[in-house]
C-alpha positions as CSV (number, residue, x, y, z in Angstrom):
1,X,10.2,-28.8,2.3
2,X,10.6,-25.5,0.7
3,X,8.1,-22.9,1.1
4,X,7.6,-18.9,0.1
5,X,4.4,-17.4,1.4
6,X,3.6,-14.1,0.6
7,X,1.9,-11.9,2.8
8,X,0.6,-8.2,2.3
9,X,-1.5,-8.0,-0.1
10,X,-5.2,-6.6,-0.2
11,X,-7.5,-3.6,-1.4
12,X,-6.1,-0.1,-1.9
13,X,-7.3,3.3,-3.4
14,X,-5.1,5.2,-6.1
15,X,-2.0,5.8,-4.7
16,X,-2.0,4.5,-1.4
17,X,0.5,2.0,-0.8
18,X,1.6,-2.0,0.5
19,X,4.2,-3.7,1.9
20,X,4.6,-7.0,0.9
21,X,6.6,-9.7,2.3
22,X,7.8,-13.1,1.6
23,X,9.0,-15.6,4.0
24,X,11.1,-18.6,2.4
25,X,12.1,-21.6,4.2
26,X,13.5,-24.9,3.4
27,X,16.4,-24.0,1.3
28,X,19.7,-22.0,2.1
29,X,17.6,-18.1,1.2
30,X,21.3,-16.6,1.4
31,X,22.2,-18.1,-1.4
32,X,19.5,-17.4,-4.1
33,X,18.3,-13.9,-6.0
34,X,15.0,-13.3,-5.6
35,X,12.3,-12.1,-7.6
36,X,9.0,-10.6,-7.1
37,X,6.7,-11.4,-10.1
38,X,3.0,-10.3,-10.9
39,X,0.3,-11.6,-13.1
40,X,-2.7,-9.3,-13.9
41,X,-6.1,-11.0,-14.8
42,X,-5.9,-12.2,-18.7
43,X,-2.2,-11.3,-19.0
44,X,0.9,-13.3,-19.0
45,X,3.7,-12.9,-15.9
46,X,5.5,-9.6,-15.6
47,X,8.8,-9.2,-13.8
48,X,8.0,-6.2,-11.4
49,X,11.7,-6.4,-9.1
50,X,14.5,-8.5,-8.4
51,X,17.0,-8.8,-5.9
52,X,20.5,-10.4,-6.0
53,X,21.5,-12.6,-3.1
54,X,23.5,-10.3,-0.9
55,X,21.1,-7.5,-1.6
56,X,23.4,-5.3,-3.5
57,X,21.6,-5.4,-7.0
58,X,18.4,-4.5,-7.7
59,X,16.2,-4.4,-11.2
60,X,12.9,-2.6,-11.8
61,X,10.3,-3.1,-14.4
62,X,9.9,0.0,-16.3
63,X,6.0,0.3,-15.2
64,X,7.4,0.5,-11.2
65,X,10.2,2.4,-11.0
66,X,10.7,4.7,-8.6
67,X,7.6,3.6,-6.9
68,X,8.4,0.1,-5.6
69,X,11.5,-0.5,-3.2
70,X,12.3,-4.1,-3.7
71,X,14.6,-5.3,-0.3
72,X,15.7,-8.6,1.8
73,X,16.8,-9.8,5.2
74,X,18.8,-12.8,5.0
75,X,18.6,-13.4,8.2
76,X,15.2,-13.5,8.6
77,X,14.9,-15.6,5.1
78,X,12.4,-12.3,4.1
79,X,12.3,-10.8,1.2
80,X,9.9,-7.4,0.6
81,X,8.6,-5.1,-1.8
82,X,7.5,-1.8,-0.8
83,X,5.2,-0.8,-3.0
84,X,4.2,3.4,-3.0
85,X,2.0,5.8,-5.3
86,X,-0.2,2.4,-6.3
87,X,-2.2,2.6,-9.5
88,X,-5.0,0.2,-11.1
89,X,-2.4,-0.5,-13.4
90,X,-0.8,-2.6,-10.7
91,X,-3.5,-4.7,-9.7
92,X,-2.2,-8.2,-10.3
93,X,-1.6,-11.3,-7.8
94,X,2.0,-10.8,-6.5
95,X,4.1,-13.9,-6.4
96,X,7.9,-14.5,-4.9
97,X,10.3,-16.7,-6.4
98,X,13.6,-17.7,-6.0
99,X,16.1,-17.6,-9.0
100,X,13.1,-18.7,-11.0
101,X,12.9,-22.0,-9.2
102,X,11.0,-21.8,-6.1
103,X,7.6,-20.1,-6.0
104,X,5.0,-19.1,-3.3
105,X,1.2,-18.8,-4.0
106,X,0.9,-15.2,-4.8
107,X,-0.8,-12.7,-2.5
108,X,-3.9,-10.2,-4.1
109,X,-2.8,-6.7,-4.8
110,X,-6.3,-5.0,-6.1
111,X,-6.3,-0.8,-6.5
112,X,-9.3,0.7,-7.3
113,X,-11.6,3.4,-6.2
């Protein structure tokens, strides 16, 4: 059975930060980019990072670069997004999927003061 739960999330003020992670099982994680993907209340998906499969490629939306750090363990089957400098802007549930196939449940990311 596959399976990506994400874990991480919760409640922070302007510009604290989280660390999320995803934990995948059930397929050969190795193999597969991954992708972390947020959807904010009344708004469609956005693409926040991705990741290629050996680790060596990385893409950030324009609304979180150079304040997420988007990074995998293969050998752990984790994939994680450091997220720093956290704005209400960002305040979304966070979802991992992988190569746009296989998707966890999301995790809560709320900022606010």
């Amino acid at each position: 059975e596959v399976r990506l739960v994400e874990s991480g999330g919760g409640s922070v003020e302007p510009g604290g930060s989280l660390n999320l992670s995803c934990t995948a099982s059930g397929f050969t994680f190795g193999h597969y980019a991954m992708i972390w993907v947020r959807q904010a209340p009344g708004k469609g998906r956005e693409l926040v990072s991705a990741i290629s499969s050996g680790g060596s490629l990385v893409y950030y939306g324009d609304s979180v670069q150079d304040r997420f750090t988007i990074s995998r363990d293969n050998a752990k089957n984790e994939v994680y997004l450091q997220m720093n400098n956290l704005k209400p802007g960002d305040t979304a549930v966070y979802y991992c999927a992988a190569d746009n196939l296989y998707w966890g449940r999301g995790t809560q990311v709320t900022v606010s003061s």
